[in-house]
C-alpha positions in Angstrom: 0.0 0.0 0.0 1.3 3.5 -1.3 0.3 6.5 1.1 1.0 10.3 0.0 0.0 12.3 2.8 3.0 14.7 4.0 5.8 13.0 6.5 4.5 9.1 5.6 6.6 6.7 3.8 6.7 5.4 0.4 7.7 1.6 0.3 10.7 1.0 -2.0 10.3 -0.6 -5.2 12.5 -3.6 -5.8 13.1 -2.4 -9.1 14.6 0.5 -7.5 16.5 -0.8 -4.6 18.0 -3.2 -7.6 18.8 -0.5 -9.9 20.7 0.8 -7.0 22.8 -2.0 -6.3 23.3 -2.2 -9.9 24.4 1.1 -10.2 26.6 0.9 -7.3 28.0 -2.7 -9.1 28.7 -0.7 -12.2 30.5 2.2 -10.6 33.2 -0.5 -9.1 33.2 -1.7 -12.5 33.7 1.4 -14.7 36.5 2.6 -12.3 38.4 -0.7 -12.6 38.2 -0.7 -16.3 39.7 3.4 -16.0 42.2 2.8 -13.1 43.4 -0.4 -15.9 43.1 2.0 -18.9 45.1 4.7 -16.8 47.7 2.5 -16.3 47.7 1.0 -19.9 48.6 4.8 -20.9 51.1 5.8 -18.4 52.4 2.3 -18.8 52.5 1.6 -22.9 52.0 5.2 -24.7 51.8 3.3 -28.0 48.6 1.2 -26.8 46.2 3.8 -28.1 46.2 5.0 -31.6 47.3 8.7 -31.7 44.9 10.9 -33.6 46.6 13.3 -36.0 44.7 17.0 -36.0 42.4 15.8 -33.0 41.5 18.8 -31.7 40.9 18.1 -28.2 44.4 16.3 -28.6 46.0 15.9 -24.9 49.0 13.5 -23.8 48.4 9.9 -23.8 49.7 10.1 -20.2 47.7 12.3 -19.3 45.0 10.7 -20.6 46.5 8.2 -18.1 46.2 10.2 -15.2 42.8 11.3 -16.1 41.6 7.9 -16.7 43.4 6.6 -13.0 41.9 9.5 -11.0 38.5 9.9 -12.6 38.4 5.0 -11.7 39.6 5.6 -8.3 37.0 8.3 -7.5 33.8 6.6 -9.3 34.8 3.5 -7.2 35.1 5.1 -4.2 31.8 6.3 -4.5 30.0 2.8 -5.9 31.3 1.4 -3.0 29.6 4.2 -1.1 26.1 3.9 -2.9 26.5 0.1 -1.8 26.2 1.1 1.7 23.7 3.2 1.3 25.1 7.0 2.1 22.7 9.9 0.0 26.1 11.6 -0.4 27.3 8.6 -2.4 24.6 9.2 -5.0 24.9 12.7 -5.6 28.8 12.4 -6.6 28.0 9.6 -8.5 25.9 10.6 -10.5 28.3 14.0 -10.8 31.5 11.3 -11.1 29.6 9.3 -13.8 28.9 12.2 -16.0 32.5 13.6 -15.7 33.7 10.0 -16.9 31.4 10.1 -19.8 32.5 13.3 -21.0 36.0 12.2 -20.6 35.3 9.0 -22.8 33.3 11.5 -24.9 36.6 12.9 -25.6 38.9 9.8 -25.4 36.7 8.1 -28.3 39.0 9.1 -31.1 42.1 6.8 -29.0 40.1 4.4 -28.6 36.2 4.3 -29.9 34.7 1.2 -28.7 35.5 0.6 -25.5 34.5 4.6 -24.8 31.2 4.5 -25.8 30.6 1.4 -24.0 31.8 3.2 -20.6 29.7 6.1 -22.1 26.5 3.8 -22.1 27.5 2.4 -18.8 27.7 5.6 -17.1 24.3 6.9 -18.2 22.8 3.6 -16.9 24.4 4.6 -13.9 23.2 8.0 -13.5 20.1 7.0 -14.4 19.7 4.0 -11.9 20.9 6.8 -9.0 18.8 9.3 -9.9 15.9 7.3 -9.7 16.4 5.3 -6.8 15.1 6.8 -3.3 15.6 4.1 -0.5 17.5 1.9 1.5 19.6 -1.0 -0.7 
């Protein structure tokens, strides 16, 4: 039973509490993949495939940092919307969408795998900002 009036509260969907542990699950994920992809580039410059006249064109090893800093944070914070801390979500979804834009801008190095963390990421932001309970 669903009740509206002011200061009651709404039972949680398992849909939702699902799509949070989902989104949580993905954020672990997505920063393993970028803490690996950092290291790949600070590693082996000649991994990714260099993009003549790019014009966003930045240092594959700094592409490397980004990548590393932008994984450890997202983590961080997928671990944290596993436990269940409001905090968590909000940076999250703010961590997700700063990871998409970097792949956004990583795609010509290396296309596929970007807009697959692309996709990813707006699963995730979308799973958080929809959620609105306990795990």
């Amino acid at each position: 039973m669903t009740t509206t009036a002011p200061g009651s509260t709404r039972p949680v969907s398992p849909w939702a509490s699902g799509l949070a542990l989902f989104a949580g699950t993905m954020m672990i994920i997505i920063g393993a993949f970028h803490a690996i992809m950092g290291l790949t580039a600070l590693f082996n410059d000649e991994f990714y495939l260099l993009v003549p006249n790019y014009t966003f064109k930045l240092d594959v090893t700094g592409w490397g940092w980004i990548h590393m800093i932008l994984g450890v944070l997202i983590a961080i914070a997928g671990y944290a919307v596993m436990v269940g801390n409001l905090w968590a979500r909000v940076v999250g979804i703010i961590l997700a969408a700063g990871v998409a834009i970097a792949n956004f801008f990583f795609i010509p190095y290396y296309p596929f795998w970007s807009i697959l963390i692309i996709v990813l990421c707006v699963a995730v932001i979308w799973a958080l900002s929809k959620y609105q309970g306990e795990i």
